[in-house]
N, C-alpha and C positions, 0 to 999 in steps of 0.2 A: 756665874755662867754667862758667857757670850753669846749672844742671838744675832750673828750677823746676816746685814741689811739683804747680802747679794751670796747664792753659793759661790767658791772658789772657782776661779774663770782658772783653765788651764790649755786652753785652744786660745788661736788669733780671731776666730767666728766670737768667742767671746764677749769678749769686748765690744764691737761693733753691733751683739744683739744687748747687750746693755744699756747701750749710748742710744740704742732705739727705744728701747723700752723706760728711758728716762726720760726721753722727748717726749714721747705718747702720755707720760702718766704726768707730765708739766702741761703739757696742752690741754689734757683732760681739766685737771684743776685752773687752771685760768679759765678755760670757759664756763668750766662750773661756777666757779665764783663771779664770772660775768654774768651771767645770765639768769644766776640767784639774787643776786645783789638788783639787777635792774628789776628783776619780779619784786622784792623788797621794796625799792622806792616806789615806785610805780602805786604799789600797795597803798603805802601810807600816802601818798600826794595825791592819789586820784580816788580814795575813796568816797563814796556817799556820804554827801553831809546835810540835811535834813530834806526839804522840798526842791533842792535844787535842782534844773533839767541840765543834763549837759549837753556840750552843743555839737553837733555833729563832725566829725573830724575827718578830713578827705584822705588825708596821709602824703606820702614824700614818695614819689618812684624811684628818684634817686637811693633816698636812701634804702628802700626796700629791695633795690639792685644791689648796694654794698652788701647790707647784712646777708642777702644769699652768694655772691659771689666770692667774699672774705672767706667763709668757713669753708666753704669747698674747696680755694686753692691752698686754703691751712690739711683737709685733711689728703689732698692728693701729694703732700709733702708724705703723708704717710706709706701709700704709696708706692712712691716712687723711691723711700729709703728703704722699703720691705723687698720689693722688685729689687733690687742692686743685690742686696745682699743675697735672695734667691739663686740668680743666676750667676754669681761668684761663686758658689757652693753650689751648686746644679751636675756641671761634670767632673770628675775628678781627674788629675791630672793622671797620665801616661805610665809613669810610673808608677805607683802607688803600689804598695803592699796589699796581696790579696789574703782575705779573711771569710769565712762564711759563718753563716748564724743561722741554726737553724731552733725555732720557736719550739717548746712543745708545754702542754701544761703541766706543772709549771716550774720549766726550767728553762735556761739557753744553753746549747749548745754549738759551742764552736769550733771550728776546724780550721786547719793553715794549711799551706800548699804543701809543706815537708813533712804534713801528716799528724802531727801534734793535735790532739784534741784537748775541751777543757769543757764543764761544765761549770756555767753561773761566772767562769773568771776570762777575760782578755788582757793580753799582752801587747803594748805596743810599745814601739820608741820614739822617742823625740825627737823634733822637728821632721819625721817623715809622713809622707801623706798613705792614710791608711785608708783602702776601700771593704765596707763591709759591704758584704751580700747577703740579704736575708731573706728567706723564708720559711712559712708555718706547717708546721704537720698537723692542725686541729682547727682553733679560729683568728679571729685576729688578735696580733698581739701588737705593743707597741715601743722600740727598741729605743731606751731615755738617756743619757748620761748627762745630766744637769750640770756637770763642770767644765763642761765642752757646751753644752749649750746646740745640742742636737738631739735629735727626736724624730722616728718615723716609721709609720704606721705596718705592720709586718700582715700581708692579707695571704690569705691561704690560695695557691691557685698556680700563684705566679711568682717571680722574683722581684725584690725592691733593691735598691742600692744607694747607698749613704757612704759620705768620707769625712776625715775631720784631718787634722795635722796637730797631735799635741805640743804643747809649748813649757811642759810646767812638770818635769818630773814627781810620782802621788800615787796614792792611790784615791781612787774616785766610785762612787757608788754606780751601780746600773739598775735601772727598773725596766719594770712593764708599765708601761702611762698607760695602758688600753684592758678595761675589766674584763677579765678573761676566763671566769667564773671562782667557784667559791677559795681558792688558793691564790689569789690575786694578789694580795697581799705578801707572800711570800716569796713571788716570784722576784725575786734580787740578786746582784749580784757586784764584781767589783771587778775597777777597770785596772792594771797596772800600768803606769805609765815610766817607762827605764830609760836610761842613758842609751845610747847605740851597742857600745860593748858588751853591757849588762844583756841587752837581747839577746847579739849574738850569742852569747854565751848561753842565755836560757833557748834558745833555738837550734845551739848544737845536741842536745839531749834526745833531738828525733824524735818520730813517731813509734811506737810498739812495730805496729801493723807496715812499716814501710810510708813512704809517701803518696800523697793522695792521688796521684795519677799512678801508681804503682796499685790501690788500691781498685782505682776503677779499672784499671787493666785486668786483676783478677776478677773483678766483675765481670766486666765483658767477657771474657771466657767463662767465666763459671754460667751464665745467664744463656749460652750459645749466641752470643751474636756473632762472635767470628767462624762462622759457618757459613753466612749470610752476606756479612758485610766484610769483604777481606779486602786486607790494606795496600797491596799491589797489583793488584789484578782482579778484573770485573768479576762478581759474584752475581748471588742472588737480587742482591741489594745494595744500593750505592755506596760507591766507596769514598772512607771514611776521609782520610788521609787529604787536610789541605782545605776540609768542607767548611770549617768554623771558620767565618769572617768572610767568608765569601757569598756572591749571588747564586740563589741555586733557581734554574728554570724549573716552571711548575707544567702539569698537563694540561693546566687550564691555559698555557701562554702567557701566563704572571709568572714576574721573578720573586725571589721575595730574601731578604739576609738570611745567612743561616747565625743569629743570636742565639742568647741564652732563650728567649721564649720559643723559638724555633723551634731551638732539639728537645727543650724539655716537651713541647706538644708532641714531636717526632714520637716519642718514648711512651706517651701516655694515650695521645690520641691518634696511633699512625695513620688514619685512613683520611685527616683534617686538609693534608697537603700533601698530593702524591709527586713526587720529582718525573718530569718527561721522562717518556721512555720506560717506564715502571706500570704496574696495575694494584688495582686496592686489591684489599683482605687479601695480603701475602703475609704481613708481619701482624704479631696477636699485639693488643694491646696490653701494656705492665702497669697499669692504673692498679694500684693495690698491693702490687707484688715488688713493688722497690720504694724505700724507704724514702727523705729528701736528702738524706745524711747519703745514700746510693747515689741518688740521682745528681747531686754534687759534686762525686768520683769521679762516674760517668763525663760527666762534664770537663773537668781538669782533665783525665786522659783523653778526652776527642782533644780539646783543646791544645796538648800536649802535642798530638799529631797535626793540627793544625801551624804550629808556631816550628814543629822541627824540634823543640825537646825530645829529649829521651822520657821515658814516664817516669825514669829514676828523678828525675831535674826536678828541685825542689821550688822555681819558677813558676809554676803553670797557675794559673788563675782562672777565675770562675767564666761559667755558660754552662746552662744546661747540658744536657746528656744527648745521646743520640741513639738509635734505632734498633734494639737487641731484640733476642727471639731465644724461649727455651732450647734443650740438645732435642730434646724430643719434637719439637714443633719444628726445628730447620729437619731433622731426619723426615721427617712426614712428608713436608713440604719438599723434599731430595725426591721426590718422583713426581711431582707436578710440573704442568710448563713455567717455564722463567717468568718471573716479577718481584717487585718489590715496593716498597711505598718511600721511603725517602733516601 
């Protein structure tokens, strides 16, 4: 039976967290054995030997300057190789494949923009840069794939987002790093890593339900937002159409992006940021009443209407959702004076 030293590196991050992690644990040991070794002699050459007094010893400034100055510029090597490699991996590039993951105890759940779901399994191809988006429906979890040599924290609230670029056609394990209580343990799953064609082909197979902006579109209608919020022409409530990735004016006279955090607050906390021209408590708040797996739809279809997709278009990638209202809440609200909140 084989025990190897390193899991299987199947990303270009890889390697380059290897080669760090070989320095760190080579530096560790040298200084250990320096600094053991000099307590050792030290020991034996300077101990007590019967009535002798020893004689007072003023010490070296110089050298008391080296030995603090030496290990500091050794560990800001560390550093400054950890830095680099952050922010190389920090945004992910333009194109990237979008993916979403959404946590729950204890399982992952993932989605793709053509609508394809999967529990516990991902799909990707090689050499393309894959952006996952995560978030938790419960606590925090922690999204692991040791053969890519990535890992990051999934907190319930808000959205994270992580990419990698596989290099190494596999299959590769996935964990939870983060204890998530008593099924921790089982929370696993497995990444597939295909040739280009081999995707396409497993991504011609579609989703049951339609694609994911096809999905939030029947959301959005089913939920009455387009009552409220109509796509060419002023409603109740800001229109949708063009909103995602743009500056929206606030009433306070802040502008603020309209991102993923954005609409998902929009959706959950409407009354947080109300858009000029608009008044609070028009739209009810949906904290409870849509799922993340919804509010991820949501998302792709605004964004959908944002980029000029059709909601058919299997393209549309992640950002929160935006500002919907039950049939019954826009009818109630159909005899009030005009407002809206974002």
């Amino acid at each position: 039976m084989q025990l190897p030293l390193w899991p299987e590196a199947a990303s270009a991050v890889a390697v380059d967290v290897d080669h760090l992690y070989i320095y760190l644990s080579l530096v560790s040991i040298v200084m250990s054995v320096l600094i053991f070794s000099v307590i050792f002699v030290f020991a034996i050459k300077y101990r007590r030997r019967g009535d002798e007094v020893p004689q007072p010893i003023h010490g070296s400034l110089r050298l008391e300057i080296a030995w603090s100055i030496i290990p500091f510029l050794v560990m800001l090597t560390f550093f400054w190789w950890g830095a680099k490699i952050y922010f190389l991996n920090a945004v992910p590039p333009p194109n990237s494949i979008d993916v979403y993951a959404v946590a729950k105890q204890w399982m992952w759940k993932l989605q793709y923009p053509g609508g394809q779901r999967e529990i516990n399994e991902l799909h990707v191809p090689i050499g393309r840069a894959v952006k996952i988006t995560l978030a938790s429906e419960d606590v925090i979890h922690s999204f692991f794939i040791p053969a890519l040599r990535i890992k990051h924290d999934v907190v319930p609230g808000h959205y994270d987002t992580m990419w990698f670029t596989a290099d190494k056609p596999g299959r590769y394990h996935l964990f939870c790093a983060e204890y998530c209580g008593t099924e921790h343990s089982g929370m696993v799953g497995w990444v597939t890593v295909m040739q280009p064609a081999d995707y396409e082909n497993w991504l011609a197979g579609g989703g049951m339900g339609g694609t994911m902006a096809q999905q939030g579109e029947r959301l959005f209608e089913q939920m009455g937002c387009s009552s409220c919020h109509l796509l060419d022409r002023q409603g109740r409530c800001p229109i949708l159409r063009g909103v995602y990735g743009s500056r929206v004016q606030l009433a306070n006279g802040q502008t603020v992006l309209a991102d993923d955090a954005y609409i998902r607050e929009s959706i959950l906390n409407p009354n947080a940021k109300i858009v000029a021209g608009y008044h609070p408590n028009v739209m009810p708040s949906f904290q409870g009443q849509i799922s993340e797996e919804g509010i991820l739809q949501l998302v792709v279809y605004i964004k959908s209407l944002a980029t000029g997709n059709a909601p058919g278009a299997p393209t549309a990638s992640l950002s929160p959702a935006v500002v919907a209202q039950p049939v019954s809440v826009a009818r109630r609200l159909a005899s009030q004076p005009d407002g809206g909140t974002k």
